[in-house]
Backbone as a ProteinNet text record, in pm:
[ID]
protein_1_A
[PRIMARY]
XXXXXXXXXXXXXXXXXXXXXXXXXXXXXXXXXXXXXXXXXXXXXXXXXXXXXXXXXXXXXXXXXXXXXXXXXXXXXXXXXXXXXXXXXXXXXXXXXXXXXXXXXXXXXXXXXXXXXXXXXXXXXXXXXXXXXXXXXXXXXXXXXXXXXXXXXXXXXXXXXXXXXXXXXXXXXXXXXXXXXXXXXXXXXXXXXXXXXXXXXXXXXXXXXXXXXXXXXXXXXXXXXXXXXXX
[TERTIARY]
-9931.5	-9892.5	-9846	-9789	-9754.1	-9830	-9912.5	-10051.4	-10109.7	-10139.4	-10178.3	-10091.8	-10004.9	-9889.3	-9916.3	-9929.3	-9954.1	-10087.4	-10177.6	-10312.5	-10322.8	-10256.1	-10269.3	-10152.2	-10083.7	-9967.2	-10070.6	-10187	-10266.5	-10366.8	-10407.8	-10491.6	-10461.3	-10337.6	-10290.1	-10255.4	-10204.6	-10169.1	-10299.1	-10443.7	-10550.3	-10584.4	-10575.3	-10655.9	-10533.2	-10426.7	-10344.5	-10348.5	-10400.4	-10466.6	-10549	-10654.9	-10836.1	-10803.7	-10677.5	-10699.3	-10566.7	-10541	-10462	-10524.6	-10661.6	-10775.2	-10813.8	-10864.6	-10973	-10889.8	-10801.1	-10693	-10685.3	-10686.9	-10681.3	-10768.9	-10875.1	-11040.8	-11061.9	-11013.7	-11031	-10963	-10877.6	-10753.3	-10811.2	-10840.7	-10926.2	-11033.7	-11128.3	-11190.1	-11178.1	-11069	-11045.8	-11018.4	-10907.2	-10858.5	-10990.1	-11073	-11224.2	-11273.4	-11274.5	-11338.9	-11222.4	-11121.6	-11041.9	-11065.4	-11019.7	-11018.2	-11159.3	-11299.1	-11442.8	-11435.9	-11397.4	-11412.1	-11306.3	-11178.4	-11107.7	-11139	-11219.3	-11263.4	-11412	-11510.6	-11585.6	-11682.4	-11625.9	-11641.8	-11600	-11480.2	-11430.5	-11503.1	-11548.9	-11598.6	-11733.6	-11831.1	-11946.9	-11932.2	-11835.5	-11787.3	-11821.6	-11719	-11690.6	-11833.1	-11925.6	-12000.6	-12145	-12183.6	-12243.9	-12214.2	-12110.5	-12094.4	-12135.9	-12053.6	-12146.4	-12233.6	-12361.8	-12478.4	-12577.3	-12496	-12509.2	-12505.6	-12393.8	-12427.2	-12474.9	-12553.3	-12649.2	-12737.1	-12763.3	-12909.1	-12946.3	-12825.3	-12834.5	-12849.2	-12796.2	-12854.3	-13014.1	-13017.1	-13182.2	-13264.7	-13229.7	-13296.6	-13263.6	-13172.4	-13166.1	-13243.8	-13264.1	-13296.2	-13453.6	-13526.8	-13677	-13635.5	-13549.3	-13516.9	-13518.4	-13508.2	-13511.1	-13626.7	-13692.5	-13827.9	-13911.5	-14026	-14122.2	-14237.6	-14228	-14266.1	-14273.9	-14203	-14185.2	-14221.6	-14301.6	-14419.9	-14538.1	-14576.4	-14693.4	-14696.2	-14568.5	-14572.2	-14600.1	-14668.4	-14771.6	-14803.5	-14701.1	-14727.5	-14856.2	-14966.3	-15100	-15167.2	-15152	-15251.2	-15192.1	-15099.5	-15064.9	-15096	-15064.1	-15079.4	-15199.2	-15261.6	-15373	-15303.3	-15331.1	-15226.8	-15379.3	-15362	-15453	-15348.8	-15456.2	-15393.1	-15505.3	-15433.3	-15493.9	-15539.3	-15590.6	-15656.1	-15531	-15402.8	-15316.9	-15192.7	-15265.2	-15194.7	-15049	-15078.6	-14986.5	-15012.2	-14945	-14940.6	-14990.6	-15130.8	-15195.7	-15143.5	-15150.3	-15167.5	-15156.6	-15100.2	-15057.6	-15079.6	-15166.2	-15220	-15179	-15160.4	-15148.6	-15274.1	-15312.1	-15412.5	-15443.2	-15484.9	-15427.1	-15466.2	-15556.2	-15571.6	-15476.9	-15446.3	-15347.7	-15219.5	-15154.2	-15025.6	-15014.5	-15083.4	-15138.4	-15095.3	-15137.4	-15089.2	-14971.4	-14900.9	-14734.5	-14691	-14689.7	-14612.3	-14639.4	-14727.3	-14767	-14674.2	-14653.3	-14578.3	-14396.9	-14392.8	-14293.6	-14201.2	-14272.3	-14220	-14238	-14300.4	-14356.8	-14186	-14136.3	-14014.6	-13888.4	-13898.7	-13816.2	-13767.9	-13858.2	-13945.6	-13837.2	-13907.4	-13854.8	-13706.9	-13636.1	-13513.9	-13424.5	-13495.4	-13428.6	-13409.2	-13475.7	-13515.4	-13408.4	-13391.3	-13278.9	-13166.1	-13090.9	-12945.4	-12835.7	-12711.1	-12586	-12645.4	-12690.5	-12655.4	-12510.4	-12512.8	-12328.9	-12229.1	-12259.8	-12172.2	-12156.1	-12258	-12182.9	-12216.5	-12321.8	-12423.2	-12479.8	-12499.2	-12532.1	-12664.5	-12775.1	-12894.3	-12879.9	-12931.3	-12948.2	-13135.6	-13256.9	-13359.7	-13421.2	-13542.8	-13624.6	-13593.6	-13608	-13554.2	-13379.4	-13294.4	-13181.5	-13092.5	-12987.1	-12900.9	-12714.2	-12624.5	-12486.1	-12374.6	-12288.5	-12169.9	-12048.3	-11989.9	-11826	-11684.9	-11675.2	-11544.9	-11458	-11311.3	-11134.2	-11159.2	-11075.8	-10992.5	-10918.8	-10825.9	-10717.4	-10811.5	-10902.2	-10988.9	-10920	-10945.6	-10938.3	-10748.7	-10677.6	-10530.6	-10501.5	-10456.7	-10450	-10361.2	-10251.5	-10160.1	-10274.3	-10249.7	-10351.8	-10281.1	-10150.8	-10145.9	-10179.9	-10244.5	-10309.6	-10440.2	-10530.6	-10624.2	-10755.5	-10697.2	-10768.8	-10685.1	-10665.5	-10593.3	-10659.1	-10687.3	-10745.1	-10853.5	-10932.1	-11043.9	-11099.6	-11266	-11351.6	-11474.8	-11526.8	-11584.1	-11677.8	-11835.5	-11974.4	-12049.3	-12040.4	-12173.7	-12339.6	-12424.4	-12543.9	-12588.5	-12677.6	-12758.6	-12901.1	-12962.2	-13128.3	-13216.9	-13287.8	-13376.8	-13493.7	-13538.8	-13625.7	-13754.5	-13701.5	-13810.8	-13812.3	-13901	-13913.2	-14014.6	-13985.6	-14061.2	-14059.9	-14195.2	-14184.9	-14130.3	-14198.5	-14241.3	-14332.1	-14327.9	-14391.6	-14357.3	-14454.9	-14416.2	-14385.8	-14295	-14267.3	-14268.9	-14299.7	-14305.8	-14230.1	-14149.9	-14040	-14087.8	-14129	-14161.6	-14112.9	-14044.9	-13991.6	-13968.9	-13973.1	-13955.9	-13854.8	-13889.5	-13827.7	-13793.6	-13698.7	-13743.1	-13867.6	-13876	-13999	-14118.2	-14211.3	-14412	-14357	-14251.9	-14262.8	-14244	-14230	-14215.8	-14131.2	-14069.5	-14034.7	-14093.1	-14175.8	-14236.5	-14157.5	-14094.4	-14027.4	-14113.5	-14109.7	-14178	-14084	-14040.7	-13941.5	-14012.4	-13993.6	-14006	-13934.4	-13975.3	-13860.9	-13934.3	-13852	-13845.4	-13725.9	-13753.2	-13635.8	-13629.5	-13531.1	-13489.6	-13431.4	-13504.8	-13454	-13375.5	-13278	-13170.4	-13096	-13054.7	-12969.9	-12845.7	-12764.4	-12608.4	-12592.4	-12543.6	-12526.6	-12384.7	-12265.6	-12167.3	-12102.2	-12043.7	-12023.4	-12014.6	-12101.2	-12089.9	-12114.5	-12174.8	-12228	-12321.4	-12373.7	-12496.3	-12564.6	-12588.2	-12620.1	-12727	-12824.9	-12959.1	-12921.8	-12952.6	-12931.9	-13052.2	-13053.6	-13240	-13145	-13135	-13127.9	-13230.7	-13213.4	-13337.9	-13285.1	-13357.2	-13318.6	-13483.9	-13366.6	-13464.3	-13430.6	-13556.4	-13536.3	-13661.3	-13585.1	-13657.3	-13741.4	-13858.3	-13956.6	-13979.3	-14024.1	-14050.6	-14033.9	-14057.4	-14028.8	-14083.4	-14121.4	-14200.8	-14205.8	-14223.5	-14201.9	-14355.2	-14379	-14511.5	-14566	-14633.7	-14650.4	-14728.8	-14699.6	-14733.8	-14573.9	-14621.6	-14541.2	-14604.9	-14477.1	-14464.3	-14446	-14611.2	-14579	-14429.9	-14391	-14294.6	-14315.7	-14444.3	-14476.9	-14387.4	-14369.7	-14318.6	-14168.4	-14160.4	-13976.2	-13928.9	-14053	-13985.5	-14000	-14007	-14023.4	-14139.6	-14183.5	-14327.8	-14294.4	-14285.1	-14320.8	-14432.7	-14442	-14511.1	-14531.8	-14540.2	-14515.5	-14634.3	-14673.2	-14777.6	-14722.8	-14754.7	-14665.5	-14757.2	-14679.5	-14823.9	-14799.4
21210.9	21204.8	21062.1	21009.5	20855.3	20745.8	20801.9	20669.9	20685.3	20790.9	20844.9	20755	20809.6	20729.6	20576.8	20555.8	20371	20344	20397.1	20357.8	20386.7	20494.4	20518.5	20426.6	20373.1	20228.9	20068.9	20054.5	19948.1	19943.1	20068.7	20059	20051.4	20124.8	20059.2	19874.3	19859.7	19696.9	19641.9	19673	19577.2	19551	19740.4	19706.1	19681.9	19642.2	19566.9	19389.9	19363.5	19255.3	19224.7	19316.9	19290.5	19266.8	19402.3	19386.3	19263.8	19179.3	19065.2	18958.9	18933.4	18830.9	18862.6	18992.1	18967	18971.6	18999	18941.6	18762	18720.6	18565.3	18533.9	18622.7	18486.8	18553.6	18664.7	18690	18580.2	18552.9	18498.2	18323.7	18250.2	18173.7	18148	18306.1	18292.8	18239.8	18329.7	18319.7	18189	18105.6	17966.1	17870.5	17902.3	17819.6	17815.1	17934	17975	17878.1	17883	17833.9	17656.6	17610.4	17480	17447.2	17516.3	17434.8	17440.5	17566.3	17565.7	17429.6	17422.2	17341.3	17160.6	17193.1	17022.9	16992.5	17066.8	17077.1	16919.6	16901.6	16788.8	16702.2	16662.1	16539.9	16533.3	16638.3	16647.8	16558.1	16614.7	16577.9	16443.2	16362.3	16235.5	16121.5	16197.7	16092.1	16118.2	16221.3	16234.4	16137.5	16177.5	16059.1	15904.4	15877.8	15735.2	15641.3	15797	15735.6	15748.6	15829.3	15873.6	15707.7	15654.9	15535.5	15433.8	15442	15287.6	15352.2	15444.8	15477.4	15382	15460.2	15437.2	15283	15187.2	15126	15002.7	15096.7	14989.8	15034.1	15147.6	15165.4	15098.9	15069.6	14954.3	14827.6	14797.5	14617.9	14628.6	14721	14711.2	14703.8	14660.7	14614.2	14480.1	14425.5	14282.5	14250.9	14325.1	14268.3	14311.2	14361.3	14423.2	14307.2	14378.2	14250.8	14259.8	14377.5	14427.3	14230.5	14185.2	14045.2	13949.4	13978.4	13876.8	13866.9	13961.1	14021.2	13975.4	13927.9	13941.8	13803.8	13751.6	13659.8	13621.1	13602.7	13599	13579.8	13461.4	13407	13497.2	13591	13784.6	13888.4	13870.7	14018.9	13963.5	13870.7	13837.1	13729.6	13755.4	13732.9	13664	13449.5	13440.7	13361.6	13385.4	13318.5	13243.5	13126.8	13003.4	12986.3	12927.2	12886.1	12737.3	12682.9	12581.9	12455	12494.1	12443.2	12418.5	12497.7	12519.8	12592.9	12703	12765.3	12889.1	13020	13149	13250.7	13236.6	13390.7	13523.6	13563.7	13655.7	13700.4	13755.2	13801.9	13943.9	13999.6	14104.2	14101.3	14245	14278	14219.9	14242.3	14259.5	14395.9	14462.1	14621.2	14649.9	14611.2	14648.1	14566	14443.4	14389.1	14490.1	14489.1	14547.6	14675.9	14781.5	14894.6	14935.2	14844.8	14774.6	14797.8	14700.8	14672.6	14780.3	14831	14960.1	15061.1	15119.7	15181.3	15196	15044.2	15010.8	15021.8	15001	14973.8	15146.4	15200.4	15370.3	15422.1	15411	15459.2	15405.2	15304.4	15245.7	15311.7	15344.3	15424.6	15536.9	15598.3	15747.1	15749.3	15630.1	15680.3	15669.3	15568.9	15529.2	15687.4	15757.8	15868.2	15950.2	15932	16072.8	16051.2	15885.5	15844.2	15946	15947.3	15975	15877.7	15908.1	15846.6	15713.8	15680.6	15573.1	15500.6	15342.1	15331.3	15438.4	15511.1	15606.9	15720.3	15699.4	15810.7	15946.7	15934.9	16111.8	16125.4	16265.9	16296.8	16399.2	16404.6	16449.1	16587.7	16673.9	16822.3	16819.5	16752.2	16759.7	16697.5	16720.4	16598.7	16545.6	16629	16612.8	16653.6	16628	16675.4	16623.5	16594.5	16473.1	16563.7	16539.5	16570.3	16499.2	16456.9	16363.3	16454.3	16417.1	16473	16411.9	16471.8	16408.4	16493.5	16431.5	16512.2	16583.3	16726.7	16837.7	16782.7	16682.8	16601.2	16556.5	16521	16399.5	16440.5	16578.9	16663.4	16600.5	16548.7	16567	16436.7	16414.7	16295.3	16146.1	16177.3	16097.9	16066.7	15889.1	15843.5	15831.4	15914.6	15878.8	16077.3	16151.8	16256.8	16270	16183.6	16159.2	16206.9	16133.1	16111.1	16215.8	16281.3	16380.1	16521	16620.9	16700.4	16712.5	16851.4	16889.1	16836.2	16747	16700	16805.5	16836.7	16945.9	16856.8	16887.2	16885.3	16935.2	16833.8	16857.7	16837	16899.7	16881.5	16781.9	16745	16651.6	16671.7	16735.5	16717.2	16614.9	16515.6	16418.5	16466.8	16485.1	16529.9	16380.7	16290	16162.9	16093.9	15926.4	15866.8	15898.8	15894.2	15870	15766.5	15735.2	15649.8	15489.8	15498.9	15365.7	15237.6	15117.5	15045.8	14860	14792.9	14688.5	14606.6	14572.6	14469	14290	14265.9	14068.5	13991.5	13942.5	13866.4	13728.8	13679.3	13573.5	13471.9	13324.5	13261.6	13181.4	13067.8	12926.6	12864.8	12762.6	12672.4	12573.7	12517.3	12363.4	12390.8	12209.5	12128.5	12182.5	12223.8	12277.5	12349.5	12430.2	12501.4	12640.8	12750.1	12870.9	12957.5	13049	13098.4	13218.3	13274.5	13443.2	13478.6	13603.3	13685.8	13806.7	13895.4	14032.4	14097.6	14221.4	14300.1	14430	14526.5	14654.4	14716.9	14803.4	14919.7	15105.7	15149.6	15305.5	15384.4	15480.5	15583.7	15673.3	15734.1	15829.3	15937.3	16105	16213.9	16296	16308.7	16422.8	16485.7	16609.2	16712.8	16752.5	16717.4	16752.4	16905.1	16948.2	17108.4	17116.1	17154.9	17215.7	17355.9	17430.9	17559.5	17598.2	17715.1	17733.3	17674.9	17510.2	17446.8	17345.9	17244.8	17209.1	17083.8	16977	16836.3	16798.1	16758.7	16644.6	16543.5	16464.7	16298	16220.2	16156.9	16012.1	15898.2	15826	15649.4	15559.3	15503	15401	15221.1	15192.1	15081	14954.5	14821.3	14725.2	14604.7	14562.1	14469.3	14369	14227.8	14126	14082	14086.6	14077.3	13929.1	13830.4	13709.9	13664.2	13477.3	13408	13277.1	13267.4	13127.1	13006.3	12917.9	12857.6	12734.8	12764.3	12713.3	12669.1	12524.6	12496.4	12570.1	12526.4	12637	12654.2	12716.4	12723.6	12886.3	12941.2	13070.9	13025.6	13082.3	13055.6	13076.5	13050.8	13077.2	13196.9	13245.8	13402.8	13491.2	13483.3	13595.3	13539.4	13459	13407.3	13397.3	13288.5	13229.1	13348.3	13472	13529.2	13638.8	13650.9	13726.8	13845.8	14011.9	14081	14193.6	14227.6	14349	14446.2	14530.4	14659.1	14754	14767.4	14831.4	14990.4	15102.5	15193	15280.9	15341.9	15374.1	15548.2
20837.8	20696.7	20658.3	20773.5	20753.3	20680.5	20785.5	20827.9	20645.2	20584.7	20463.7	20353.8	20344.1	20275.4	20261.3	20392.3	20414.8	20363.2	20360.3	20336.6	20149.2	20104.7	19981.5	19900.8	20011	19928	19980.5	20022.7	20037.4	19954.4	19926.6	19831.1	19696.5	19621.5	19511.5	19491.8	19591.7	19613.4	19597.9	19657.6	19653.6	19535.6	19444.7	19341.1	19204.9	19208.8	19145	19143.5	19261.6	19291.8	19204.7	19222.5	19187.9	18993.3	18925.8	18814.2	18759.4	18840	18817.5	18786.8	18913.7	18903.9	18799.5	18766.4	18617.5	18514.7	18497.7	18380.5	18366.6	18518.7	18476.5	18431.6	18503.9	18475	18307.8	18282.7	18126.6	18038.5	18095.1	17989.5	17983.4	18137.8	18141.6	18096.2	18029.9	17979.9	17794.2	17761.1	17611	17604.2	17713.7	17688.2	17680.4	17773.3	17755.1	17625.2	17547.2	17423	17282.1	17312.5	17226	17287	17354.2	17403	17336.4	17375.1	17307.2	17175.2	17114.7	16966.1	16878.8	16964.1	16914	16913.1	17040.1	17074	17048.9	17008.9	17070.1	16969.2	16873.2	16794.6	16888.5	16864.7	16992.4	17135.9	17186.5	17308.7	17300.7	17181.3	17141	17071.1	17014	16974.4	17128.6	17215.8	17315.5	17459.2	17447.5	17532.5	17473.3	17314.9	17267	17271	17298.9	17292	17462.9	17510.2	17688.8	17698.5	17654.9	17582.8	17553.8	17464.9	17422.2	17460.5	17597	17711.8	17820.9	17810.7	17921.8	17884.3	17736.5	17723	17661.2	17637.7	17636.3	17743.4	17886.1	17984.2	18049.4	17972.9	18028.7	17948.4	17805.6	17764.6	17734.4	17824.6	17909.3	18001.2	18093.2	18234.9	18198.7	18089.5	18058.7	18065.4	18048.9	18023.4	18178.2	18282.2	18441.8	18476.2	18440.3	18503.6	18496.4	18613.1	18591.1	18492.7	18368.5	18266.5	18158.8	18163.2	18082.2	18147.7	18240.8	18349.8	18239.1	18213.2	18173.8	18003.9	17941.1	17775.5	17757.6	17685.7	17675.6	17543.2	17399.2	17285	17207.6	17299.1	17249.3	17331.8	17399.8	17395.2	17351.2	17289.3	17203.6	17078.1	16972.1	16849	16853.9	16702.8	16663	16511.9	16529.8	16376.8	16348.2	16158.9	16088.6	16010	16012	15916.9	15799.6	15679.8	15601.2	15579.8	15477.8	15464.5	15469.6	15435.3	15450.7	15567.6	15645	15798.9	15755.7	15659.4	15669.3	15725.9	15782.8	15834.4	15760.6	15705.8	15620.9	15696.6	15809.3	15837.5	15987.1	16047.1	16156.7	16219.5	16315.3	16429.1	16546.7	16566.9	16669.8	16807.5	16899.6	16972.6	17052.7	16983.7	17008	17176.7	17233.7	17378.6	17479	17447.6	17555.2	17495.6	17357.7	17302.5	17340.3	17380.2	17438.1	17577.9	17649.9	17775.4	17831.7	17728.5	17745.5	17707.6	17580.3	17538	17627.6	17730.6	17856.4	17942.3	17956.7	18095.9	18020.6	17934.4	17869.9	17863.1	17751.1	17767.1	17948.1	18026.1	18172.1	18224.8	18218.9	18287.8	18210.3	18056.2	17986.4	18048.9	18063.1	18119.6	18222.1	18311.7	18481.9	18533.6	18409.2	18372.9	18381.3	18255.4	18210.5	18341.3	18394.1	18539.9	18645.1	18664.1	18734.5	18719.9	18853.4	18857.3	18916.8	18832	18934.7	18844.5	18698.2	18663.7	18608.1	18709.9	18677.8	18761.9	18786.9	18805	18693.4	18583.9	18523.5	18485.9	18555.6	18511.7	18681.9	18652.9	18811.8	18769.9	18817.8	18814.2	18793.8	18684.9	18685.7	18696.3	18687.8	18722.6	18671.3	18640.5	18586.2	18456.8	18368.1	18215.1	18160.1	18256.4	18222.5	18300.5	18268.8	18321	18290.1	18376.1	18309.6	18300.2	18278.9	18217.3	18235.7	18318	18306.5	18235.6	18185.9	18137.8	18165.6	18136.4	18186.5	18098.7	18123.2	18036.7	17903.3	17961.4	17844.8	17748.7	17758.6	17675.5	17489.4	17492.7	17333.7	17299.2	17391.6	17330.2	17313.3	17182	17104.5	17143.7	17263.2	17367.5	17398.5	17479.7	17563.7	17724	17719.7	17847.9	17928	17854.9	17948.7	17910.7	17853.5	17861.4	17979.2	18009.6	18175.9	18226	18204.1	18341.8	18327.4	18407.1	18395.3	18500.4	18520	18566	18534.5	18609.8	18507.5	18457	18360.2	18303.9	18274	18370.4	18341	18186.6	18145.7	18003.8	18023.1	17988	18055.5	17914.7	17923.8	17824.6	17859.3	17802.1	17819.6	17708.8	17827.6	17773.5	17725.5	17575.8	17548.6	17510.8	17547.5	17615.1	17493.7	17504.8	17432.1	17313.5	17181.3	17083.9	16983.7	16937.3	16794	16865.4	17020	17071.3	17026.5	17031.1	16957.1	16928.8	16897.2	16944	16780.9	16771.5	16675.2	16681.6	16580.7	16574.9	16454.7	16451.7	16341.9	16331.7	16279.4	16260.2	16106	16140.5	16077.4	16053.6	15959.3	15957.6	16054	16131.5	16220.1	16181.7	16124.3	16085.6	16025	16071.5	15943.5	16043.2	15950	15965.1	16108	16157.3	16288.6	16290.1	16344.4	16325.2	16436.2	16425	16589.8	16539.1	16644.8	16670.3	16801.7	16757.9	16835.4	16861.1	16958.8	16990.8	17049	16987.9	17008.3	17063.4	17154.3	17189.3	17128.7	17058.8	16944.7	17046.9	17017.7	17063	17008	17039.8	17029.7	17126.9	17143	17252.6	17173.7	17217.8	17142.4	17284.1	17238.9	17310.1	17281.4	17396.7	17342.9	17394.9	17351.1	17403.6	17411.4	17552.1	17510.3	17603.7	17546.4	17568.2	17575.2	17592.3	17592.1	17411.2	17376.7	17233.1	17184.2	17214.7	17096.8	17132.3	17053.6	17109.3	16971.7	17019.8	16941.5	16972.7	16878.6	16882.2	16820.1	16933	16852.6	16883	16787.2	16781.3	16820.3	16877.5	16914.9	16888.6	16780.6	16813.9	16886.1	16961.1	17006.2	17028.8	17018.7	16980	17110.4	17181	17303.7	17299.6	17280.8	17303	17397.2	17430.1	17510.3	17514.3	17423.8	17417.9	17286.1	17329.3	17173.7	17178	17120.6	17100.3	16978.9	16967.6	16867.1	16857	16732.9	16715.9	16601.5	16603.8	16414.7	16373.4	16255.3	16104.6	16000.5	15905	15853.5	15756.9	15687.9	15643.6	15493.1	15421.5	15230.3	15204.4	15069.8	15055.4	14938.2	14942.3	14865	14945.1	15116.6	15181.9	15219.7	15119	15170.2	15285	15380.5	15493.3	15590.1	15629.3	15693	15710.8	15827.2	15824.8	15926.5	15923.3	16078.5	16061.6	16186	16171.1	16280.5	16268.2	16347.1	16448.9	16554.9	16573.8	16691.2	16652.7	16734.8	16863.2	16948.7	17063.2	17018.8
[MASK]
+++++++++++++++++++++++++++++++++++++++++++++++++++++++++++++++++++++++++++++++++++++++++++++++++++++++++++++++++++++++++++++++++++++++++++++++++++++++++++++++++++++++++++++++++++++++++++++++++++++++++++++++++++++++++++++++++++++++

């Protein structure tokens, strides 16, 4: 009758236990639900901005490649002069410019896929990347900031679009010109946090080459000439 007694006082104890845990992880749960709804702006504030020097060193890191071996101003542009050796008119060269923008988005691309850039995202797979930040981040003191669990946000790269090569071109001084060639793109992504969830476009602009060369720009187009060609 003992032994009974004892076994029917262990088993109340376990499952006083069991309904203690799911009271926390409930209550943990509601605090999760209140904490995102309350932050979930600020959360999405400060995860876009690291968002932003990611992707802003993925497009420096064309500026180290050996992608700007290859850029060659007198084979991508095609300039006409007039009778006066001034700048009529300015082209692309669409099969060399073709080329570059190839190699150009292809290094974007493979950028994005990377993990552990800087230190600050750690690989969820091919198209999807995550960012942790502290618990504190949401509380307005800067000295608990930083303190906290760090809580994984996923970000999925939905890849480059509306890639393409640009040319600025402009009076230099006397009868000279500088032509610049810029790589323009954009990057579409998606912030997803608990309960909520952001698309953001980036567009960003990186100097490829520059040159300076006589001629001169009518002054119909006020000193400055560009133009745009997209892949």
């Amino acid at each position: 009758m003992k032994r009974r007694v004892k076994l029917k006082k262990t088993k109340k104890k376990s499952n006083t236990i069991i309904y203690i845990i799911l009271i926390i992880l409930f209550l943990t749960f509601l605090m999760l639900i209140a904490y995102t709804k309350k932050s979930s702006n600020k959360i999405l504030r400060v995860v876009n901005d690291k968002i932003e020097n990611i992707n802003t060193s993925y497009a420096n890191n064309i500026i180290d490649s050996d992608i700007l071996k290859n850029v060659e101003i007198d084979k991508l542009l095609v300039v006409s002069k007039n009778k006066n050796d001034e700048i009529s008119e300015i082209n692309f060269d669409v099969k060399n410019s073709y080329k570059i923008l190839i190699k150009i988005v292809k290094k974007i691309k493979n950028n994005l896929e990377k993990s552990d850039v800087n230190a600050q995202v750690n690989n969820f797979g091919k198209d999807s990347f995550s960012i942790s930040i502290p618990f504190g981040i949401v509380f307005k003191s800067p000295y608990v900031q930083n303190l906290g669990p760090k809580i994984p946000l996923k970000v999925n790269s939905e890849g480059v679009i509306n890639s393409g090569l640009k040319t600025k071109v402009k009076n230099y001084g006397i009868n000279n010109v500088l032509m610049e060639i810029y790589a323009s793109f954009e990057i579409k992504q998606q912030i997803i946090i608990p309960f909520n969830s952001k698309n953001i476009s980036k567009k960003y602009e990186v100097l490829l080459a520059s040159k300076i060369v006589e001629g001169k720009i009518p002054n119909i187009y006020g000193g400055n000439l560009s133009k745009e060609i997209f892949y």
